[in-house]
Structure formats: structure tokens, C-alpha cells
PALUMKOL-626336 format. One line per field, with one value per residue: residue number from 1; residue in one letter; x, y, z of N, C-alpha, C, CB in turn. Coordinates in steps of 0.2 Angstrom, whole numbers. Glycine has a CB too. Layout:
<nodes>
k <- c(NUM	...);
r <- c(A	...);
nc1 <- c(X	...);
nc2 <- c(Y	...);
nc3 <- c(Z	...);
cac1 <- c(X	...);
cac2 <- c(Y	...);
cac3 <- c(Z	...);
cc1 <- c(X	...);
cc2 <- c(Y	...);
cc3 <- c(Z	...);
cbc1 <- c(X	...);
cbc2 <- c(Y	...);
cbc3 <- c(Z	...);
</nodes>
This chain:
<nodes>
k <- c(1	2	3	4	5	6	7	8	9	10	11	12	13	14	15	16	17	18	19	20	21	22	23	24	25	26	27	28	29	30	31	32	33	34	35	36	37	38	39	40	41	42	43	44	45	46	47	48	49	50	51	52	53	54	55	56	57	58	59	60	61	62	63	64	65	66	67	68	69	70	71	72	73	74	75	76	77	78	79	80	81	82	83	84	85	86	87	88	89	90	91	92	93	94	95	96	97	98	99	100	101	102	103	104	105	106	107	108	109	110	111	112	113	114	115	116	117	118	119	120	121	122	123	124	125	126	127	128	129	130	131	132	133	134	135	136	137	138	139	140	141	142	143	144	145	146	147	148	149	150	151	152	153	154	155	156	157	158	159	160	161	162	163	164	165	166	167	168	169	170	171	172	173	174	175	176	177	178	179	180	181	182	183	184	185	186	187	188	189	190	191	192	193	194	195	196	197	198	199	200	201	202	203	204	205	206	207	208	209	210	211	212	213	214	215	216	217	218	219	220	221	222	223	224	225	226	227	228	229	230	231	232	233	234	235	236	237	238	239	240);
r <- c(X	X	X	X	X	X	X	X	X	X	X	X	X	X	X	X	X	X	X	X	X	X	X	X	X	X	X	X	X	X	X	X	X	X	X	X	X	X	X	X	X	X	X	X	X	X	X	X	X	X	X	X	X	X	X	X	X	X	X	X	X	X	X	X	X	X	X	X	X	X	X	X	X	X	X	X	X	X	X	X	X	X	X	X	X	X	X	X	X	X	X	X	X	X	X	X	X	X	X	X	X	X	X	X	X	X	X	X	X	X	X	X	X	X	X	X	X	X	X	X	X	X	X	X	X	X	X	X	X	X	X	X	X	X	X	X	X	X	X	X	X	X	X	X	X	X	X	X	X	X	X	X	X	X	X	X	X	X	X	X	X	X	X	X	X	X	X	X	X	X	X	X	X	X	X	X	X	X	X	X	X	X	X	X	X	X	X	X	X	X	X	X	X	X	X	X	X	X	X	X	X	X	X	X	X	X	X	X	X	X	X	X	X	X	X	X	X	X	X	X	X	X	X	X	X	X	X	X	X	X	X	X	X	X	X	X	X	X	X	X);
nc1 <- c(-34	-21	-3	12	24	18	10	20	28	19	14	26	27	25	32	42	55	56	48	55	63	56	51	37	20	4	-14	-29	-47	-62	-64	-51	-43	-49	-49	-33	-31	-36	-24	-9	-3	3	-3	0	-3	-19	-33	-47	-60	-73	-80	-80	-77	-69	-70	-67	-65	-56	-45	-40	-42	-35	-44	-48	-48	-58	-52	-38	-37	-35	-23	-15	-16	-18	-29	-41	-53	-55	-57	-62	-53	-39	-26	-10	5	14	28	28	40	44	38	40	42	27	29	22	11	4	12	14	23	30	39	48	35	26	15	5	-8	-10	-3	-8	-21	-21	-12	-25	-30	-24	-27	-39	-38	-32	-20	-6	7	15	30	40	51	65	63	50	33	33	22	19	14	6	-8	-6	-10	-25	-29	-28	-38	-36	-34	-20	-18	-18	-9	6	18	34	51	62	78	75	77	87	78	71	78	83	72	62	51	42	41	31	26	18	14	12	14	12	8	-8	-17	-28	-27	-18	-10	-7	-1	-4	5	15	26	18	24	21	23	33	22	22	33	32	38	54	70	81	73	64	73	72	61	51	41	28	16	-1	-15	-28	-32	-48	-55	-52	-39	-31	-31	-25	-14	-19	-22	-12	-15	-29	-26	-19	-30	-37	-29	-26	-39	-42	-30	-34	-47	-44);
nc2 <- c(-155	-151	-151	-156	-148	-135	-131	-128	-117	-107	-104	-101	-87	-81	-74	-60	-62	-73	-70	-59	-66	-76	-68	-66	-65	-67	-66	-66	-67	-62	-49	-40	-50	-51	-39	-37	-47	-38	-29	-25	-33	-50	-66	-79	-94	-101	-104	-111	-117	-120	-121	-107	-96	-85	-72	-77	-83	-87	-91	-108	-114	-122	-136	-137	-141	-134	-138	-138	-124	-118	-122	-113	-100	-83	-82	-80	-85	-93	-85	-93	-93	-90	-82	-82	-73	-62	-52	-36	-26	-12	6	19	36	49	66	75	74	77	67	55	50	39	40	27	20	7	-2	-16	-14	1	5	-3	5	18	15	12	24	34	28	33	46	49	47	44	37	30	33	27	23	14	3	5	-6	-19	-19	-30	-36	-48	-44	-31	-33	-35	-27	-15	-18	-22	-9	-9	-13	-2	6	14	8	11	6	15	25	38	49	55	52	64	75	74	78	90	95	103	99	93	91	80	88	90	103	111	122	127	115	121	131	134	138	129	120	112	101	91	82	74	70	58	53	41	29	30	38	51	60	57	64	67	68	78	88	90	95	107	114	113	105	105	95	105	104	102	99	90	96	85	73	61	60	61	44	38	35	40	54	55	55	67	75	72	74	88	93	90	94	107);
nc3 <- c(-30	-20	-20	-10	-9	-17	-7	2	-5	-4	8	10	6	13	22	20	14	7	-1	-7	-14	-23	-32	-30	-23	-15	-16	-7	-9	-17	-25	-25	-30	-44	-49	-48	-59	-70	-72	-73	-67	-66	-66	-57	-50	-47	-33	-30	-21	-25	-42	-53	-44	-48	-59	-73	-89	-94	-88	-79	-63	-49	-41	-23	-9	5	18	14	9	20	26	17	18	25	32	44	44	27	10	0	-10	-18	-26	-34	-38	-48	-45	-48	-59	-53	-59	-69	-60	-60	-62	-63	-53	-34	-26	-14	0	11	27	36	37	50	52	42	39	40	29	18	16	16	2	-3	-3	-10	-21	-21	-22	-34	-33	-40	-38	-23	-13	-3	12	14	23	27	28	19	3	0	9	15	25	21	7	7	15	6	-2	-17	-25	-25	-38	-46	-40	-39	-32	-25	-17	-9	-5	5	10	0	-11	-12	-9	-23	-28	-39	-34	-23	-7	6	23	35	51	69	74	63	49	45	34	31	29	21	3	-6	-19	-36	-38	-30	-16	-3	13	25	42	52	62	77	80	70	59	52	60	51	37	38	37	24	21	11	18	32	37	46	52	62	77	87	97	111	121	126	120	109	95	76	69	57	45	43	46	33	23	27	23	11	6	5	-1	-13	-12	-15);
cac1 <- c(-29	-13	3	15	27	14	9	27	32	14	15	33	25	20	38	45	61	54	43	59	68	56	46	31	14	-2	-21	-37	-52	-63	-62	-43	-40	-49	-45	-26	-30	-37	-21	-2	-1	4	-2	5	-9	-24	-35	-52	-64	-76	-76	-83	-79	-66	-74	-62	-65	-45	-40	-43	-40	-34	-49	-44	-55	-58	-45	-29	-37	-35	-15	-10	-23	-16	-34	-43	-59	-53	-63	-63	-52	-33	-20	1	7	22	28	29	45	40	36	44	37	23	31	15	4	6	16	15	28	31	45	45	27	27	9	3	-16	-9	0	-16	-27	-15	-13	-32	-32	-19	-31	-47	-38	-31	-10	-3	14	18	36	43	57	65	63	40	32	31	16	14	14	-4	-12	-5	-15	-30	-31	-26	-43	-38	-30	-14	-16	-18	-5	14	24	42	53	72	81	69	80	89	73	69	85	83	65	62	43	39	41	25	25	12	18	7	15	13	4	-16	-18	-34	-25	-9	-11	-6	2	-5	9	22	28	18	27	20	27	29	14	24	38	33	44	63	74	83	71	60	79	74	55	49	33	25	6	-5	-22	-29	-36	-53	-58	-51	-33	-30	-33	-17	-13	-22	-18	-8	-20	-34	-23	-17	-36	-39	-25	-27	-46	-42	-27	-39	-52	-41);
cac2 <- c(-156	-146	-153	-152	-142	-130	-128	-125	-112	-102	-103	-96	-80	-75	-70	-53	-62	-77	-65	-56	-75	-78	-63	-69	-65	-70	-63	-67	-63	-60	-44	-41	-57	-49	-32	-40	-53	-35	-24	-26	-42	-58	-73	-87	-98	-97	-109	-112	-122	-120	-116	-98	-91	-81	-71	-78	-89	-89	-96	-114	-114	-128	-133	-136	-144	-130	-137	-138	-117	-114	-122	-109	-93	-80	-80	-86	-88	-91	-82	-97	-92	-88	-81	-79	-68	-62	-46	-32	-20	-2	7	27	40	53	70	80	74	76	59	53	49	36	39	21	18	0	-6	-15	-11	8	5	-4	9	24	14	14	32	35	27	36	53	49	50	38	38	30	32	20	23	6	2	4	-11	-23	-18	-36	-40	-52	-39	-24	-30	-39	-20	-11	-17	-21	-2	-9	-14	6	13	11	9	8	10	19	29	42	55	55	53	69	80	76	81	100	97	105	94	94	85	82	87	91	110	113	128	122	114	124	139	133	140	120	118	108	95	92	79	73	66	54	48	34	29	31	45	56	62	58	71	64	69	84	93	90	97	113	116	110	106	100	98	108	101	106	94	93	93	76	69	59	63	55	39	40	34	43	61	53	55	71	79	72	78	94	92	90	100	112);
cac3 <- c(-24	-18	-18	-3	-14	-18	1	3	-9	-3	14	11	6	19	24	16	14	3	-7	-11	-16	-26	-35	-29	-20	-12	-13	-6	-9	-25	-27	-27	-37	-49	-50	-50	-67	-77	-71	-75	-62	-70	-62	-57	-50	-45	-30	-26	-16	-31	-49	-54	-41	-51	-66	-78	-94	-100	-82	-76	-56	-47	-36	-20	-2	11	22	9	9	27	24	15	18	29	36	50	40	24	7	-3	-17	-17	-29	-32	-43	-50	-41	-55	-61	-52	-64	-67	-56	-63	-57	-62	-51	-32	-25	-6	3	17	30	40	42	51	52	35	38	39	22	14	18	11	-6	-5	-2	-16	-28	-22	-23	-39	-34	-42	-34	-19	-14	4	14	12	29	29	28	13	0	-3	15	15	27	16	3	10	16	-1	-9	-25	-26	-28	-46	-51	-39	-41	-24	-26	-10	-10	-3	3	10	-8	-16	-8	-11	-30	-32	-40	-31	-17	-3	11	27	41	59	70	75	58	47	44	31	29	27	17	-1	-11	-27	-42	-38	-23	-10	3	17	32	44	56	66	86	80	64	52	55	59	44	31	41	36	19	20	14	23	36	38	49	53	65	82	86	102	119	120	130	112	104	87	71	65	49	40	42	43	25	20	27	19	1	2	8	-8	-19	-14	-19);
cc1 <- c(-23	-8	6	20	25	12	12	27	24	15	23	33	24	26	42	51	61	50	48	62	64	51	39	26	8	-6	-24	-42	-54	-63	-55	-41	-43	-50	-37	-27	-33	-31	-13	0	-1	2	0	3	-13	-27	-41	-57	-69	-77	-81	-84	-75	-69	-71	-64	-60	-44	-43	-38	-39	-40	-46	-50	-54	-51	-39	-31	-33	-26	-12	-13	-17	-23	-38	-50	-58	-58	-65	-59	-43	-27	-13	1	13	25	31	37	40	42	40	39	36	26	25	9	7	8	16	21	29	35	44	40	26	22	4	-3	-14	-9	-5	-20	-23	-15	-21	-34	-32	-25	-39	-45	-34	-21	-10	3	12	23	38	47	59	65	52	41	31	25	13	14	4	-7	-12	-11	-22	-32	-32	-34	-43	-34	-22	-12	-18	-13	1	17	29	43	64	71	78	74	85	84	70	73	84	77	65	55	44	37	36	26	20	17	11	9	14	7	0	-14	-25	-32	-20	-12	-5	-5	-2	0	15	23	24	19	23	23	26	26	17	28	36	37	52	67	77	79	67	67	76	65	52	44	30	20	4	-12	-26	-36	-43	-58	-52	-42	-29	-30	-26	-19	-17	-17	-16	-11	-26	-32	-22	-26	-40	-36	-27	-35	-44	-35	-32	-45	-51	-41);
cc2 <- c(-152	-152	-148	-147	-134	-125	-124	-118	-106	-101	-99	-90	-76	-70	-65	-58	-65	-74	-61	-60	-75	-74	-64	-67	-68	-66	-68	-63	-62	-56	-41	-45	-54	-43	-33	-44	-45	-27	-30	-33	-46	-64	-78	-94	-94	-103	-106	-117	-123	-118	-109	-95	-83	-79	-71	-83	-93	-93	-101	-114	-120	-128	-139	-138	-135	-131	-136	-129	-115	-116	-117	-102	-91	-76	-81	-89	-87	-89	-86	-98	-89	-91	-80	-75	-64	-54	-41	-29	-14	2	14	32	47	61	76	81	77	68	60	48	47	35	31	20	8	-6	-6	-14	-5	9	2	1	15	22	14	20	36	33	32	42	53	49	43	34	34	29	32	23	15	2	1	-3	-13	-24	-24	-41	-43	-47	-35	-25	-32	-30	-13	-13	-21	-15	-1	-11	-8	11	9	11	5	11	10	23	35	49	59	55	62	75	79	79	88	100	101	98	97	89	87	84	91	98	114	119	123	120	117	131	139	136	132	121	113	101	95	85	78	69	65	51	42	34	31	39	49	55	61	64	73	69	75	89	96	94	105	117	110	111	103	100	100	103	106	104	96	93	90	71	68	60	58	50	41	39	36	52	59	55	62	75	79	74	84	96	94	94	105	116);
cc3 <- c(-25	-18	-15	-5	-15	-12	4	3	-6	5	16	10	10	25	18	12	6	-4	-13	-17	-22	-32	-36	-23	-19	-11	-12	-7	-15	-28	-28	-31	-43	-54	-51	-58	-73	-77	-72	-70	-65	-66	-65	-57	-45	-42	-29	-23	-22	-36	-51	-49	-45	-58	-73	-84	-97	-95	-80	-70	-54	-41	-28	-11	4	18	20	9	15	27	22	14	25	35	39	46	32	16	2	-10	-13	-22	-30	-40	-43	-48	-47	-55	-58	-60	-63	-64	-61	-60	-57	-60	-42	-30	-17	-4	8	22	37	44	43	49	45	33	37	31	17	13	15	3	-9	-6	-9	-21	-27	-26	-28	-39	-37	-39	-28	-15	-5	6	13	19	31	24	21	10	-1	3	13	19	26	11	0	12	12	-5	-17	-28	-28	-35	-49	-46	-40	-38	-24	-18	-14	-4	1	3	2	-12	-15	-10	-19	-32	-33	-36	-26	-10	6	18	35	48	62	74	68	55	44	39	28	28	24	11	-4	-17	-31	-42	-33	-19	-6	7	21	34	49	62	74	85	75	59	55	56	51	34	34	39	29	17	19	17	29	38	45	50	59	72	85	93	106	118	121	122	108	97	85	70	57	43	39	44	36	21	19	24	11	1	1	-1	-13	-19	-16	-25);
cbc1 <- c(-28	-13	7	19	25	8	9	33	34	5	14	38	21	12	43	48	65	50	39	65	67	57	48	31	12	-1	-24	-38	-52	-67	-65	-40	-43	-51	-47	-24	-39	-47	-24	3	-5	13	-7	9	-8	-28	-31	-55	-68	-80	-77	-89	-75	-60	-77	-56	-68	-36	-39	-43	-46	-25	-58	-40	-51	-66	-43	-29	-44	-41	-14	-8	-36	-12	-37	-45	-67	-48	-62	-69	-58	-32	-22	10	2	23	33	23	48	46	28	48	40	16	39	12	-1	3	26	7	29	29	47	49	18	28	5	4	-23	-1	7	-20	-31	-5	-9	-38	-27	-11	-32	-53	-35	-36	-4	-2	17	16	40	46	58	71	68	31	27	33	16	17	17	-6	-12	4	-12	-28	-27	-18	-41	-46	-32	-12	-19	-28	-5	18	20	49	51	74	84	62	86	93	67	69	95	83	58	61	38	31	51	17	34	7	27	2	22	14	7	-24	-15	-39	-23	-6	-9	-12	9	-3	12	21	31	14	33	16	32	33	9	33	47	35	42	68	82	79	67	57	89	78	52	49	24	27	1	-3	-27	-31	-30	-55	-60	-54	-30	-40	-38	-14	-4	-24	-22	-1	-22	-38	-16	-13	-39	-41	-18	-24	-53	-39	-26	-43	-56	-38);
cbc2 <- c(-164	-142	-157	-156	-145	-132	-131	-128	-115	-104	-109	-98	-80	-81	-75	-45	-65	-81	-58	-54	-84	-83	-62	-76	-62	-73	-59	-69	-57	-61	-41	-44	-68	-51	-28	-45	-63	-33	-20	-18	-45	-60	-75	-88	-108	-94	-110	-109	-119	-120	-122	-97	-93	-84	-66	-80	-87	-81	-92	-121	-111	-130	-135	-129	-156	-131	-143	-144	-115	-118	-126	-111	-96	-77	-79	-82	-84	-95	-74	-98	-86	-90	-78	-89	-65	-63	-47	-25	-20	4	6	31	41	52	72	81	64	79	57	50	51	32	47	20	21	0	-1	-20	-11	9	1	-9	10	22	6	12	36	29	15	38	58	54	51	38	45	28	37	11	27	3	8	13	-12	-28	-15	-41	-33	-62	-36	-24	-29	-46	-18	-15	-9	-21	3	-13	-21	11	18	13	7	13	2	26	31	41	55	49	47	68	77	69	80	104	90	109	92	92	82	73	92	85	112	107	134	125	110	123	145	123	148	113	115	113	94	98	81	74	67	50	51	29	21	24	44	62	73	53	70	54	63	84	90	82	95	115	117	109	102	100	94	114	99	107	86	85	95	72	73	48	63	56	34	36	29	40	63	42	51	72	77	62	78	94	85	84	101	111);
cbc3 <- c(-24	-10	-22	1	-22	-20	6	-2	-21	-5	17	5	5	27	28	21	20	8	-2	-8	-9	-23	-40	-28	-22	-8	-17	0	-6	-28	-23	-22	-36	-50	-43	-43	-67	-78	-62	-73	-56	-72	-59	-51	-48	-51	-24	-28	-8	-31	-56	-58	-33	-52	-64	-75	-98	-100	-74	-81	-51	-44	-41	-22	6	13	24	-3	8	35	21	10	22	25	35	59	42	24	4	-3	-22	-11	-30	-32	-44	-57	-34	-57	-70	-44	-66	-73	-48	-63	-59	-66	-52	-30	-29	-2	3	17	34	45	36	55	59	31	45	43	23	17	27	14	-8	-2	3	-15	-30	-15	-18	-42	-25	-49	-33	-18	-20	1	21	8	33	25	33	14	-7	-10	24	21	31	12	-1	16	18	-5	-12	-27	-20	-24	-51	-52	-32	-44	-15	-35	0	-18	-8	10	16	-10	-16	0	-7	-34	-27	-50	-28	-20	-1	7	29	43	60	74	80	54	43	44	31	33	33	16	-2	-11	-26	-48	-45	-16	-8	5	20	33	46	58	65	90	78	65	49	51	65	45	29	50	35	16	25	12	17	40	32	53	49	61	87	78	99	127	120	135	107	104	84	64	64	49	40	46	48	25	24	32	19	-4	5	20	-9	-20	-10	-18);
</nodes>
């Protein structure tokens, strides 16, 4: 059984603000919860409807009725299991790899699916303007996989983080030189931006190239989503 206390302080989660207040998180799902218990994430507690769902022998779960779940699940069918946990120190950023770079991307499926990208193509880095959407937003990382306990997404400053870097700063635009004809570096910047406007005037000052990927269908056709131009770049990266 849950107490109301408990319901409280989880359901508090589910606003950024509260998340700050009180350095805390919320997953679902079995896969996530335990890809989070064998990565730098500390948990806090741990809920389910029945025992071993969690593939843990150290942890004892509070077990918990399917309704007392749906109270505090940010899900309409909830996955029978749900974690809090303790929101980490960012860690310092690897400057020898490529690092992506988000200028106010709003939408947290967007931003989930990006830190999954980030872990397929091996960046480790993911560095926020402080204004894109919160990594531990519940959709962020119900979207993320589990890929958020191997990447490292601090947010700052961006335009500042940008003017300090020695990398090679890259950003998508879509008048930009192919990215299939670009000659790419071993390590640099790449900027996305946000999903209505792009890249801010702000920070496009501070970019030294400009890519994009080449349209090749009708030209009625709205730009990619940011998440799946984010995909086509870091293969096209990598396949390098």
C-alpha cells in the first residue's frame, strides 16, 4: 500500500519545477527502471503491482494495487512498475568526441528520441540551451529508452557554451551545404534547433558551417522533424 504522502511527493513530479525542489524523478516501465538501477542513477523507491517484475535481488519494491499505480503513472495504461530517483550531478563534458547541441527544442518526445540517437551513435554529450524541455520531463524519458543512463545532458548557457568551445561548431539549416558533400571532422558541435523556428539568430552568429540535408522529393514538402534530421546527420557523421 501507498501512502498519501508518497502520492503527493510523485505526482509532484510530474512538474519541472517540483523536480527541481526536490532532486527527484520518475520512470516507468521495465526496461528503463532497469537500465537506470545498473547506471550512475541512485534510486529512491521503487513500485509495483507484483513482485519480480524488477530484475533486482538487492531492491525490495513497495507492492502497490493497480489503482494506487494509475494515481501516480504519467500513463494512461499504466506498465505495472514505477521508479523515483535521484537526479545526478552532470557530469564534465568529453571534448574528443562530437557533442550535439540543442537550441530551444520544445517537444519532450523530440528530446527523448535525440538522447536515444545520442546513445546509438555513441555521442555522449548532450549540451541544452536552458530554455529546451526538461530531460526528466515523464515523456522525455519514457521516450529516451533507458539511453539516458549512458548519455550526459547538462543545460547552460548555450551561446556562451558555444563562443568557449575550440570545436568546430555545425548547425543544421536547411539552405545549408549537403551534408553529403561536407568534408566532417573527427569531433565538433552539432547544433539543432527548434522544432517551428531553427537555429536562433543568437547562436547561428556563433556557427561555423552550415549543413543540411538535401531535399530530393517534391518541394511542397515542410522541413524534417528535428528528430529524425538529428538521425540522419549523426549517421551520415559516423559513416564518415
Amino acid at each position: 500500500m501507498i501512502v498519501k504522502s508518497q502520492i503527493k511527493l510523485i505526482r509532484s513530479l510530474h512538474q519541472k519545477k517540483y523536480r527541481n525542489q526536490l532532486g527527484l524523478f520518475f520512470v516507468e516501465g521495465r526496461k528503463t527502471i532497469n537500465e537506470l538501477l545498473t547506471s550512475r542513477f541512485e534510486l529512491n523507491s521503487l513500485y509495483e503491482t507484483e513482485e519480480g517484475l524488477i530484475g533486482s535481488k538487492d531492491i525490495r519494491p513497495e507492492i502497490i494495487s493497480q489503482d494506487e499505480l494509475k494515481k501516480i503513472s504519467a500513463l494512461t495504461t499504466p506498465s505495472g512498475c514505477l521508479a523515483v530517483f535521484k537526479i545526478p550531478e552532470v557530469q564534465s563534458i568529453n571534448s574528443d568526441n562530437w557533442i550535439v547541441a540543442l537550441d530551444e527544442i520544445r517537444d519532450p518526445g523530440n528530446l527523448g528520441t535525440i538522447i536515444r540517437l545520442c546513445d546509438w551513435f555513441g555521442v555522449t554529450d548532450l549540451v541544452c540551451s536552458a530554455n529546451t524541455v526538461d530531460c526528466y520531463n515523464p515523456k522525455t524519458v519514457q521516450a529516451s529508452m533507458g539511453s539516458l543512463a549512458r548519455v550526459n545532458v547538462g543545460y547552460t548557457d548555450l551561446s556562451q557554451f558555444l563562443a568557449n568551445s575550440d570545436l568546430p561548431v555545425y548547425g543544421a539549416f536547411m539552405e545549408g551545404h549537403s551534408v553529403y558533400k561536407s568534408d566532417l571532422p573527427e569531433k565538433a558541435v552539432l547544433v539543432m534547433g527548434n522544432e517551428a523556428n531553427g537555429i536562433s539568430p543568437e547562436i547561428e552568429s556563433l556557427i561555423s558551417d552550415k549543413i543540411a540535408i538535401p531535399q530530393f522529393g517534391k518541394q511542397s514538402t515542410e522541413s524534417l522533424n528535428v528528430a529524425t534530421a538529428s538521425a540522419i546527420l549523426l549517421s551520415e557523421i559516423r559513416r564518415r
